[in-house]
C-alpha positions, -999 to +999 in steps of 0.1 A: +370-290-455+350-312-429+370-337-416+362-365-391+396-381-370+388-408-354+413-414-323+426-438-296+416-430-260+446-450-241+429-447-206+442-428-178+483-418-199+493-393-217+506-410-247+521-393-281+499-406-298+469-389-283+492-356-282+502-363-321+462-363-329+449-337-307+481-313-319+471-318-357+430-318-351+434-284-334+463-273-362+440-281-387+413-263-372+435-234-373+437-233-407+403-229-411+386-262-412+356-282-394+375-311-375+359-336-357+380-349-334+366-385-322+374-403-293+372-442-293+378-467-260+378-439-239+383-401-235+411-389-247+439-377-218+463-346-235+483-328-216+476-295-241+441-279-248+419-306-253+399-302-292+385-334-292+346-338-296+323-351-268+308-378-287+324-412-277+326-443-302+336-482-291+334-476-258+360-495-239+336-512-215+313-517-241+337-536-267+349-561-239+313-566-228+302-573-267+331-600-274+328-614-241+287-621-245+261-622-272+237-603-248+254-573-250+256-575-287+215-567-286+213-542-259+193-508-264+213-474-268+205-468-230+223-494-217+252-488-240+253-453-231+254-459-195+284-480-199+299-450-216+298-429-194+332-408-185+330-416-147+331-456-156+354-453-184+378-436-162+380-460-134+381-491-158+415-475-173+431-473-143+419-513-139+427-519-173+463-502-166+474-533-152+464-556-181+487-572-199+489-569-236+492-605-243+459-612-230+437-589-254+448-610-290+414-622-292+394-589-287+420-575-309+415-598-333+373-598-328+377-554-336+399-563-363+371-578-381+347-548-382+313-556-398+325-593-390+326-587-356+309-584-322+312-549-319+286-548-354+263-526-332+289-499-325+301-496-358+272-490-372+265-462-343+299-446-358+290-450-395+254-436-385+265-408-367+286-394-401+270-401-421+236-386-407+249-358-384+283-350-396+288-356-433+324-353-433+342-348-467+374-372-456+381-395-427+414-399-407+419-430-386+446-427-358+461-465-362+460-501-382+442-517-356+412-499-363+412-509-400+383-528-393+358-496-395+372-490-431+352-510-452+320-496-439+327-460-433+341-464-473+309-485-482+284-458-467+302-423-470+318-429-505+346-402-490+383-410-490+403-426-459+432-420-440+448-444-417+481-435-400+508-458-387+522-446-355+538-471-330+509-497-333+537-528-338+549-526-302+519-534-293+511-562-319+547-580-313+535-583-271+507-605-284+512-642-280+524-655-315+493-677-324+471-642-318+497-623-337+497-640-367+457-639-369+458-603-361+486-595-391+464-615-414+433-597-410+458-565-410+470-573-443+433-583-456+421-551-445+449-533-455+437-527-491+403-506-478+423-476-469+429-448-493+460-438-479+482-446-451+502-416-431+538-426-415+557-399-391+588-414-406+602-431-438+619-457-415+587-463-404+566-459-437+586-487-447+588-508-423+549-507-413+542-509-456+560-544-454+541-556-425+508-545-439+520-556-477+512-523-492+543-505-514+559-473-508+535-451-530+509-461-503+528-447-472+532-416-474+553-393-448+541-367-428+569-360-400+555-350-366+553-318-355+543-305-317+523-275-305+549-250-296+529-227-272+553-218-236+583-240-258+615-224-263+613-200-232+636-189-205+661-220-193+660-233-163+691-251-158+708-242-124+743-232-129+758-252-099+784-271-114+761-301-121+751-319-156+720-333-156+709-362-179+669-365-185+648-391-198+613-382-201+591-404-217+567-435-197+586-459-175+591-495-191+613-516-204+603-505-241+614-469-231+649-480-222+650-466-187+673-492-174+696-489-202+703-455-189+704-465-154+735-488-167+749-459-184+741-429-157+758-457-133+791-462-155+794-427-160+787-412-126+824-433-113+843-415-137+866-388-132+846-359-124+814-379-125+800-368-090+790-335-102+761-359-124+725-362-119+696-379-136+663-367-138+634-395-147+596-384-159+565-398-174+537-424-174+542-446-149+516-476-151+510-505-124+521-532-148+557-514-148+557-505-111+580-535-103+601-527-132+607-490-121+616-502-085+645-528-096+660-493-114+656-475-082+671-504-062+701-503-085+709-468-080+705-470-041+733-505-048+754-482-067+752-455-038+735-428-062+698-429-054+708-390-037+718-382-076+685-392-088+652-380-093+620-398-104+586-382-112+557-400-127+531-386-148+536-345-154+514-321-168+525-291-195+534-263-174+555-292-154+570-309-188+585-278-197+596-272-166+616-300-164+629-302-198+648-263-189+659-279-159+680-303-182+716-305-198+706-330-223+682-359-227+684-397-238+655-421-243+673-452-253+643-471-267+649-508-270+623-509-303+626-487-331+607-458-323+584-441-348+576-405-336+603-392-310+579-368-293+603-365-263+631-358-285+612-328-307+601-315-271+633-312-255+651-298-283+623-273-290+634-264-256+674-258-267+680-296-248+706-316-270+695-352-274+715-383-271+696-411-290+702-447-304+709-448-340+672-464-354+636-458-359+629-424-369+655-410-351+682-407-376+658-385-395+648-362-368+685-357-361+698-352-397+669-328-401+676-308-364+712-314-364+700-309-327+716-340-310+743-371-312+736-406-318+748-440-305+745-478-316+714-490-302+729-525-292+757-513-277+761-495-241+793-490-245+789-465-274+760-450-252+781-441-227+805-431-250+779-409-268+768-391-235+805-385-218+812-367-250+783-343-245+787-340-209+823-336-213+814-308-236+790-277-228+797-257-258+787-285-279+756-289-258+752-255-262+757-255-303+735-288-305+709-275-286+709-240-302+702-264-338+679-283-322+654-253-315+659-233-345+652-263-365+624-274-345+605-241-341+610-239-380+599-271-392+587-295-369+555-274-354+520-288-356+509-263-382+537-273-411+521-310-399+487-299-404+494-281-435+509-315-450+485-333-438+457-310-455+482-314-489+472-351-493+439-345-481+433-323-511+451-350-533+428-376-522+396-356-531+414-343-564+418-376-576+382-390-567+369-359-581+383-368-612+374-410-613+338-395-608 
């Protein structure tokens, strides 16, 4: 099977997303098939082996110069490829790091519209390319808010398409609210030219299917799965006494971080408590610099800045790394989080999870049986929820033990891959039979 996945560059972070598609594209390939793996906005950053393809669609520069002026909507490929170029695109994501969401409802809005829109001339590149050079026999789209390439890629390819929902309504509900309902309009409009839409969880199928007003039989489940290569190895938690709570996932309010500062704070007073240390990694972006310092000051208030540890950004080899350096690990996410990458990476690791009670986390944990949940309004019940497993190392030790069996066992990239291919082939089935 040929099949063309068109992804999300998100700049200069490693975001799940971007892990989630470049996982499956290279599972997939695995299996046997041609997978074109197509970056849009700009390169895509992984911290695994890299499978995506060197061609680069929408790029980022590119999109804002076309809504912002009709010049650019008319310029030769030259020009546009020049603005394309890797060296540019990286040093406008770290600008664009900075920008805040609530300013981009209009070019959201303007991409939204596809054909419609000012970015006509790099559709039509995409929809080109396809159909002249690669002929694909399906099409994957990594979120909603490309919806707007559906219609055409359908109109010219006549081949079935994919779109997957993964974490894209974080990002619509930061738009200002006149932009955000113009943006779930053309959503819902555009909805219908998919084929098929791909959830990583039924909370989320659900929940995305009422936004986009598609039923169920539309939203079909795929639960992630991560690449398991140097997962699972030896531990390496130091066996000084200490308990260490992680949180590994990019620093922001959205995350939770300083729910756990509250709760690392509370528990680190009680009986017993001084022996516990926090360990804090991921994504750190200017735009939640500020943010990331008030935590920091809070622990230096409290007197336990000496108990805690902050990294930014961390490649594999370090990731894994730190997750054996943990006792357990708790993202409290203030949103309802749709994929739990950090929560299938730790436990693939043996680390027990402590996470709030929504999202798709009540599935990954009745699946794993590899953690303990909490109320995700209530700190109290947090803390509660973490002093049991820190009070508690053969529990840890059975929770984690779950976690990794069930992990290694179900929740790799190839059992994703392998579902994935499943509806593929029940897509073309049925068009082969309306034919």
């Amino acid at each position: 099977m040929r099949i063309a996945y068109i992804a999300a560059g998100a700049g200069g972070m490693v975001c799940g997303s971007c892990i989630h598609d470049n996982a499956l594209a290279a599972a997939m390939q695995k299996e046997g098939h041609e997978v074109a793996l197509l970056p849009t906005y700009t390169p895509l950053k992984t911290d695994e082996e890299n499978v995506s393809d060197p061609h680069l669609f929408y790029g980022a520069i590119n999109v804002y110069l076309q809504h912002k002026s009709g010049l650019f909507r008319h310029t030769p490929r030259l020009v546009d490829w020049l603005l394309d170029r890797k060296s540019l695109l990286g040093w406008v994501s770290r600008l664009g790091a900075s920008t805040d969401p609530s300013s981009l409802g209009d070019l959201t809005l303007d991409v939204l519209r596809g054909e419609a829109g000012h970015q006509a001339k790099e559709l039509d590149r995409l929809v080109d390319w396809l159909a002249e050079d690669y002929r694909p026999d399906i099409i994957q789209i990594t979120n909603s808010m490309l919806l707007g390439l559906v219609r055409q890629l359908k109109e010219r390819l006549e081949v079935p398409v994919v779109v997957s929902v993964q974490g894209e309504d974080l990002f619509i509900d930061q738009l200002p609210e006149s932009d955000r309902l113009l943006v779930l309009a053309e959503l819902r409009a555009r909805a219908d030219d998919a084929d098929l839409f791909i959830a990583p969880s039924r909370a989320y199928a659900a929940f995305m299917g009422d936004r986009l007003g598609q039923d169920l039989d539309r939203m079909r489940v795929v639960p992630m799965g991560i690449q398991l290569d140097g997962h699972g190895g030896h531990s390496d938690r130091e066996q000084d006494g200490t308990t260490t709570i992680g949180y590994l996932a990019r620093q922001c309010p959205e995350k939770g971080l300083h729910r756990l500062v509250d709760a690392f704070t509370a528990l680190a007073v009680r009986p017993g408590g001084e022996s516990l240390r926090l360990k804090v990694a991921g994504y750190l972006g200017p735009r939640d610099r500020p943010y990331v310092e008030q935590q920091q000051a809070r622990l230096r208030f409290a007197g336990l800045s000496d108990r805690a540890d902050f990294a930014g950004q961390i490649d594999r080899d370090e990731k894994i790394r730190f997750l054996n350096s943990l006792d357990l690990l708790c993202v409290p996410t203030t949103y309802q989080e749709p994929k739990g990458l950090f929560a299938l990476e730790a436990m693939a690791n043996g680390v027990p999870v402590a996470l709030p009670h929504h999202g798709s986390f009540p599935e990954i944990l009745a699946e794993t049986g590899g953690g303990v949940w909490f109320d995700p309004d209530s700190t109290e019940d947090m803390v509660s929820a973490l002093a049991r497993l820190i009070d508690n190392p053969e529990e840890r030790r059975v929770l984690g033990a779950q976690g990794k069996a069930s992990v290694h066992s179900i929740r790799d990239a190839t059992t994703m891959a392998r579902s994935t291919l499943e509806l593929y082939d029940e897509l073309l089935t049925r068009e082969e039979s309306a034919r």
